[in-house]
LUMMAR-221632 format. One record per atom (N, C-alpha, C): residue number from 0; residue in three letters; x, y, z. Coordinates in Angstrom, 1 decimal, always signed. Layout:
BEGIN
+-----+------+--------+--------+--------+
!  nr ! rest !     xx !     yy !     zz !
+-----+------+--------+--------+--------+
! NUM !  ala !      X !      Y !      Z !
...
+-----+------+--------+--------+--------+
END
This chain:
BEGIN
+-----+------+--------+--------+--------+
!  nr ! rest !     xx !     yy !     zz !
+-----+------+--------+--------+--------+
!   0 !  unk !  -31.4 !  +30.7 !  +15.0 !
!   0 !  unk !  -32.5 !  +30.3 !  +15.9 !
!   0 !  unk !  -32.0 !  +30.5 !  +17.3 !
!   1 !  unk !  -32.6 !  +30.9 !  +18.2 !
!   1 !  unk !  -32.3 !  +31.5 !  +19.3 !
!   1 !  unk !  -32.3 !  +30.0 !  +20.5 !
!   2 !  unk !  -31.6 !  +30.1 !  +21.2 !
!   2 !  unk !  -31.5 !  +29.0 !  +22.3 !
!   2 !  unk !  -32.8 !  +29.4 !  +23.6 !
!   3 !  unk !  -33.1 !  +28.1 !  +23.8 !
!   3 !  unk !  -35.0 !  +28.4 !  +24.8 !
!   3 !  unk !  -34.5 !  +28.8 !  +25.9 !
!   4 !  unk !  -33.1 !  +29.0 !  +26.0 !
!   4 !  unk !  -32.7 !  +29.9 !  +27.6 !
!   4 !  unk !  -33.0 !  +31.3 !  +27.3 !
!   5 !  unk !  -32.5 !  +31.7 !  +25.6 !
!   5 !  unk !  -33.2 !  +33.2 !  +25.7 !
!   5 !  unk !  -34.0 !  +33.4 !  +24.9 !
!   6 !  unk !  -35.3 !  +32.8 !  +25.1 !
!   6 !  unk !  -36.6 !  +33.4 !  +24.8 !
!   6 !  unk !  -37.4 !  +34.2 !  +25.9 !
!   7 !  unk !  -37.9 !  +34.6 !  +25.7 !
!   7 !  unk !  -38.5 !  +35.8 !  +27.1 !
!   7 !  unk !  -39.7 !  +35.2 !  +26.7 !
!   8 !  unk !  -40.4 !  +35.6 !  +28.2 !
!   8 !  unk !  -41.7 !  +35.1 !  +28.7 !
!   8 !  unk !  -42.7 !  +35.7 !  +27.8 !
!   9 !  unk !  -43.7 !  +35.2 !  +27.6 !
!   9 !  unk !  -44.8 !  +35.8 !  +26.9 !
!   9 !  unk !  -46.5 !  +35.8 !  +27.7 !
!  10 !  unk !  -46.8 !  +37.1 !  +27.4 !
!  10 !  unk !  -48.2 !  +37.3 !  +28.3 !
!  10 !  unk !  -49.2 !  +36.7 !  +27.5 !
!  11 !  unk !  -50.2 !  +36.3 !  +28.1 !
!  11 !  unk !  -51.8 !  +35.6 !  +26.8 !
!  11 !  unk !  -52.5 !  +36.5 !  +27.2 !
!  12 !  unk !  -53.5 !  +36.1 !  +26.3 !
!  12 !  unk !  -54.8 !  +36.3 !  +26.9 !
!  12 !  unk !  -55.8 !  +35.5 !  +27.9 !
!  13 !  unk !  -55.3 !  +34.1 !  +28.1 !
!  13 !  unk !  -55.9 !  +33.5 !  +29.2 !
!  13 !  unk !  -56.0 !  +33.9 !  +30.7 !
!  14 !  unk !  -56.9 !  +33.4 !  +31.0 !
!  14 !  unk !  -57.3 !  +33.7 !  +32.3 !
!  14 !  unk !  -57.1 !  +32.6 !  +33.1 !
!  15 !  unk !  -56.1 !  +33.1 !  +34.5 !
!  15 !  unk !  -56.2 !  +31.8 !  +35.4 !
!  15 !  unk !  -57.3 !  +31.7 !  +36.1 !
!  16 !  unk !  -57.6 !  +29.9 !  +36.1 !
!  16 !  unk !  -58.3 !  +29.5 !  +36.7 !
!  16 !  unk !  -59.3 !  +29.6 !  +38.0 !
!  17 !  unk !  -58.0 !  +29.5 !  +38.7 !
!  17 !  unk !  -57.4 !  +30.0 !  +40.5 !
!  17 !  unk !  -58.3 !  +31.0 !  +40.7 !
!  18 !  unk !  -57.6 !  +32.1 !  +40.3 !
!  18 !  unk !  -57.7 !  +33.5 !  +41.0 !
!  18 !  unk !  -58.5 !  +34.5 !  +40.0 !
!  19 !  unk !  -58.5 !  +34.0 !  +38.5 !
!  19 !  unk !  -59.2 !  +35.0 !  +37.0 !
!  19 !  unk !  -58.4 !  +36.0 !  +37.1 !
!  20 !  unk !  -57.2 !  +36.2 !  +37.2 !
!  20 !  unk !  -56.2 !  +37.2 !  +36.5 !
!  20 !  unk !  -56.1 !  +37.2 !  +35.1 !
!  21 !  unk !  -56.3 !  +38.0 !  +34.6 !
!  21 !  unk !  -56.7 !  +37.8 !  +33.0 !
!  21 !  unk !  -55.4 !  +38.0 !  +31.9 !
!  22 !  unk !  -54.1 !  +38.0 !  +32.6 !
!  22 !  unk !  -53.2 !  +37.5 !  +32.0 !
!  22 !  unk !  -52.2 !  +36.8 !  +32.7 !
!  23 !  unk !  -52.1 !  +35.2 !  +32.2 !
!  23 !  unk !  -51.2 !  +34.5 !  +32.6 !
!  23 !  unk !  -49.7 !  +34.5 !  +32.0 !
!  24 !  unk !  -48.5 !  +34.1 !  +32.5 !
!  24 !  unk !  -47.6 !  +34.3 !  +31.7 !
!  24 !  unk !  -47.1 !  +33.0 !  +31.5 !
!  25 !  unk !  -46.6 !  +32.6 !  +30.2 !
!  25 !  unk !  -46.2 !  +31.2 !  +29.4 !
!  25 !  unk !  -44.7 !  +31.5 !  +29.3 !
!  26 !  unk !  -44.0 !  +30.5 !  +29.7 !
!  26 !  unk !  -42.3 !  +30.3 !  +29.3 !
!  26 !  unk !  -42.0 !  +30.0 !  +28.5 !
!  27 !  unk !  -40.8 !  +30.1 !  +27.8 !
!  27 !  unk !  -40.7 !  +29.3 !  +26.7 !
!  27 !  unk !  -40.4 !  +27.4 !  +26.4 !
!  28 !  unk !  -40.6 !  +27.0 !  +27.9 !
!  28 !  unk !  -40.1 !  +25.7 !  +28.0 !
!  28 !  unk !  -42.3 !  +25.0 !  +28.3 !
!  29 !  unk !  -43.1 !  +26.5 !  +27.7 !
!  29 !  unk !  -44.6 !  +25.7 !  +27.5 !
!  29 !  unk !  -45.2 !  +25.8 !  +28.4 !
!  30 !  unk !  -44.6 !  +26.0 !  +30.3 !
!  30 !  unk !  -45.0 !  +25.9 !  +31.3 !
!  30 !  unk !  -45.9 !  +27.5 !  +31.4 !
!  31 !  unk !  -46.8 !  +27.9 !  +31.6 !
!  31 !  unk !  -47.9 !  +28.5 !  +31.7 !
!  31 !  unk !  -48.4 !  +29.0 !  +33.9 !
!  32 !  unk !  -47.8 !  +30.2 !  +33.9 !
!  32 !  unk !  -48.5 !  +30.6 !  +35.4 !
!  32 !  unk !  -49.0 !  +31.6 !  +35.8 !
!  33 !  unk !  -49.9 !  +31.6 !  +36.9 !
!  33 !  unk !  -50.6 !  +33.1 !  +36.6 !
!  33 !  unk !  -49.4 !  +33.9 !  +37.7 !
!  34 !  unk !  -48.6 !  +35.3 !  +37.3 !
!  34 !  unk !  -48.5 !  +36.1 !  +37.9 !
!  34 !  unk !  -48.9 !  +36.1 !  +39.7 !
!  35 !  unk !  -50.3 !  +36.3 !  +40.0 !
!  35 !  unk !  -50.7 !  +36.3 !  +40.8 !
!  35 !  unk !  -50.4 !  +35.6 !  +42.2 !
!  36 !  unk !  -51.4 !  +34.2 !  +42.2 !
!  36 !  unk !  -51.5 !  +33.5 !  +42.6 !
!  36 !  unk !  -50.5 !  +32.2 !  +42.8 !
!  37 !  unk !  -49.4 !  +32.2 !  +41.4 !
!  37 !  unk !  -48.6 !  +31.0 !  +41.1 !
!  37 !  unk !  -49.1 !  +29.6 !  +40.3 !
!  38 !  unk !  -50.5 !  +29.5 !  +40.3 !
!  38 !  unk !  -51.1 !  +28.6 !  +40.0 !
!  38 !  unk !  -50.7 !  +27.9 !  +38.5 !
!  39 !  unk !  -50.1 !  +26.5 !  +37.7 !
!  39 !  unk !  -49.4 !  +26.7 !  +37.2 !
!  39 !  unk !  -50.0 !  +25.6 !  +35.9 !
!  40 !  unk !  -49.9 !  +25.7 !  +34.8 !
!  40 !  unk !  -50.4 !  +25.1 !  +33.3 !
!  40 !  unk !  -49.5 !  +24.7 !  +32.7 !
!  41 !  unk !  -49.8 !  +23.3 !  +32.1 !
!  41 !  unk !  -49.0 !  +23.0 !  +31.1 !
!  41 !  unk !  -49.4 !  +23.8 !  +29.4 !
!  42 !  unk !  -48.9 !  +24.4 !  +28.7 !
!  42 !  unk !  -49.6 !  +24.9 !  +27.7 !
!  42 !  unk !  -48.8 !  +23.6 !  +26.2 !
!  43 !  unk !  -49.5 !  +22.9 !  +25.7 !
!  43 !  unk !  -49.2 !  +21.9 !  +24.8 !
!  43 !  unk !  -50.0 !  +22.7 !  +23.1 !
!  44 !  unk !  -48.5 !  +22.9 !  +22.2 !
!  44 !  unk !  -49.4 !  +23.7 !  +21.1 !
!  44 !  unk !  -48.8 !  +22.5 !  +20.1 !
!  45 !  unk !  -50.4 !  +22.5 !  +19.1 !
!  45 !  unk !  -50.3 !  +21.9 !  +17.8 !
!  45 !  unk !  -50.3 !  +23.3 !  +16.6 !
!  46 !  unk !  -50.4 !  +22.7 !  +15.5 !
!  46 !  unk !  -50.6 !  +23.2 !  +14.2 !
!  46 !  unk !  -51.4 !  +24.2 !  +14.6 !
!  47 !  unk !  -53.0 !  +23.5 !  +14.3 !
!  47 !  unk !  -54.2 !  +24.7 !  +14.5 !
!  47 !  unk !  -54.7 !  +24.6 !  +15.8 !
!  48 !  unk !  -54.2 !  +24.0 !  +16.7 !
!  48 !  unk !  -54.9 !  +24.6 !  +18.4 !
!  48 !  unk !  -53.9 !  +24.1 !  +19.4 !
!  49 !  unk !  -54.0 !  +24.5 !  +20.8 !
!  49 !  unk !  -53.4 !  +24.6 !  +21.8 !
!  49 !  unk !  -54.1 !  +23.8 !  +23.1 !
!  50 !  unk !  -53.4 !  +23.0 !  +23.6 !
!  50 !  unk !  -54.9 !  +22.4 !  +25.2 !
!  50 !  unk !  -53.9 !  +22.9 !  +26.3 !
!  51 !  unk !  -54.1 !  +23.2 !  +26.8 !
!  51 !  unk !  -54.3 !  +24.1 !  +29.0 !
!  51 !  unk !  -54.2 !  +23.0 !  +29.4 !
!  52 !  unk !  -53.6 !  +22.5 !  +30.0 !
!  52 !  unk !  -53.5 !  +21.0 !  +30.7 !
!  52 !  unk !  -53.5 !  +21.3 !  +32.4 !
!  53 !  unk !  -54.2 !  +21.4 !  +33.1 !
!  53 !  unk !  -53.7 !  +21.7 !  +34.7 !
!  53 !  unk !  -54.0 !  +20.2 !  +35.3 !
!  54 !  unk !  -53.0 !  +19.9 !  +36.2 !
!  54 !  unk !  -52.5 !  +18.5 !  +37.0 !
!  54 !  unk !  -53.2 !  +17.7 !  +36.4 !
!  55 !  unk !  -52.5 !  +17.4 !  +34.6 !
!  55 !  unk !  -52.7 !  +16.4 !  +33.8 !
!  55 !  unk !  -53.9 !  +16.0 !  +33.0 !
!  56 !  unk !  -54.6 !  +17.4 !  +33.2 !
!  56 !  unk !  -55.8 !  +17.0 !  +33.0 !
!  56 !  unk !  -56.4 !  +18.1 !  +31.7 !
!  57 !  unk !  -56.7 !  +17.6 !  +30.0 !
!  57 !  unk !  -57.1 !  +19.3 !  +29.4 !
!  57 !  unk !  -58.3 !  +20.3 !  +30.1 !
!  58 !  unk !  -58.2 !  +21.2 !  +30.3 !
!  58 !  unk !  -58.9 !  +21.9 !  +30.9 !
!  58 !  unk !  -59.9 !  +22.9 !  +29.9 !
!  59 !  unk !  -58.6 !  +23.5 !  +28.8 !
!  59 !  unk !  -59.0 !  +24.4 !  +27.9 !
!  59 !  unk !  -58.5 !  +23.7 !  +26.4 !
!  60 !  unk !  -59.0 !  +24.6 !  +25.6 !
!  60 !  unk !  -58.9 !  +24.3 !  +24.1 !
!  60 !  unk !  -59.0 !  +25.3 !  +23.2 !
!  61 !  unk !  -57.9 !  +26.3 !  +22.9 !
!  61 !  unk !  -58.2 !  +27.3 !  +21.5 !
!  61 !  unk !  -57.8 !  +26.9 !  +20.5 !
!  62 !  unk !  -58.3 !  +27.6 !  +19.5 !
!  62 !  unk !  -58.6 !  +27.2 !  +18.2 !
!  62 !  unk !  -57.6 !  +28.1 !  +17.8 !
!  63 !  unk !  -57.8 !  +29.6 !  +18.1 !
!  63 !  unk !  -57.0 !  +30.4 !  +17.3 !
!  63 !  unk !  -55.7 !  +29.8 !  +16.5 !
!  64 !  unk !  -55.5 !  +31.0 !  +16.1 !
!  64 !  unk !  -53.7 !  +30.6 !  +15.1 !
!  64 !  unk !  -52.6 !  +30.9 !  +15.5 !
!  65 !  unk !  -51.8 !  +30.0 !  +15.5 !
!  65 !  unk !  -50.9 !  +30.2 !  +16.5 !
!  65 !  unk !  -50.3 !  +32.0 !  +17.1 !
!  66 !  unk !  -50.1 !  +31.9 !  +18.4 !
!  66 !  unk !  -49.4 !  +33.6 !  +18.4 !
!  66 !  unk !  -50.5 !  +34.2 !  +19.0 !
!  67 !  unk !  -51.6 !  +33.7 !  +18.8 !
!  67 !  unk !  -52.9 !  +34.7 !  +19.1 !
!  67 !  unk !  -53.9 !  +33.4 !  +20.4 !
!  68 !  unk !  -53.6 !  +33.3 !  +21.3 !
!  68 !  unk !  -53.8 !  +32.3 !  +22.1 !
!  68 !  unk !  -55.3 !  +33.0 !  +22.9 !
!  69 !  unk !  -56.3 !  +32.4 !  +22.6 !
!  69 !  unk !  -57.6 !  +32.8 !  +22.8 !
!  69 !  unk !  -58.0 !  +32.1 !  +24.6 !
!  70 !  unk !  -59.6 !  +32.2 !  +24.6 !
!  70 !  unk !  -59.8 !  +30.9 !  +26.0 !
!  70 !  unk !  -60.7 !  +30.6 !  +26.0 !
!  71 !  unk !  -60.8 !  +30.0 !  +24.8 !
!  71 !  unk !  -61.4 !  +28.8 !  +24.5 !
!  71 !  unk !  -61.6 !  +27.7 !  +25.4 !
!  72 !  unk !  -62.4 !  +27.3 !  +26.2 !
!  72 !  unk !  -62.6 !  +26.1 !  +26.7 !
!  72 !  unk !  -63.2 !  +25.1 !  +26.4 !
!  73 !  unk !  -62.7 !  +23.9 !  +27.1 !
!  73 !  unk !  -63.3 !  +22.4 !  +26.7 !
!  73 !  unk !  -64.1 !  +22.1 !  +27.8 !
!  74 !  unk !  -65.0 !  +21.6 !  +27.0 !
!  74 !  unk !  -66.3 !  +21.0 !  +27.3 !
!  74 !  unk !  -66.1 !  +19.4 !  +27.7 !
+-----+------+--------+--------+--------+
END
């Protein structure tokens, strides 16, 4: 198993908030930011879904399975 210093960053499919750059980039330490603007997400993943958390708050909600991160939003 690899150490979370060397996992490389991963692109989604979500869209920031901020600015709607339509790929944000996720760390491997879950922290979530758009490229762009800097604007910045907590990304919290379960089993079968994921919540967007911005300044503590869920914002989003996908369903997808894991690896395939959709943008899905909460209501």
């Amino acid at each position: 198993m690899l150490a979370e210093h060397e996992l490389d960053s991963e692109e989604t499919d979500l869209n920031c908030e901020a600015c709607g750059n339509e790929r944000i980039v996720v760390d491997p330490d879950g922290t979530a930011a758009c490229p762009d603007c800097r604007e910045t997400y907590a990304l919290v993943v379960h089993d079968e879904f994921a919540l967007i958390e911005t300044g503590g708050w869920t914002t989003r909600v996908t369903l997808e399975p894991s690896g395939e991160m959709g943008t899905g939003r909460a209501n």
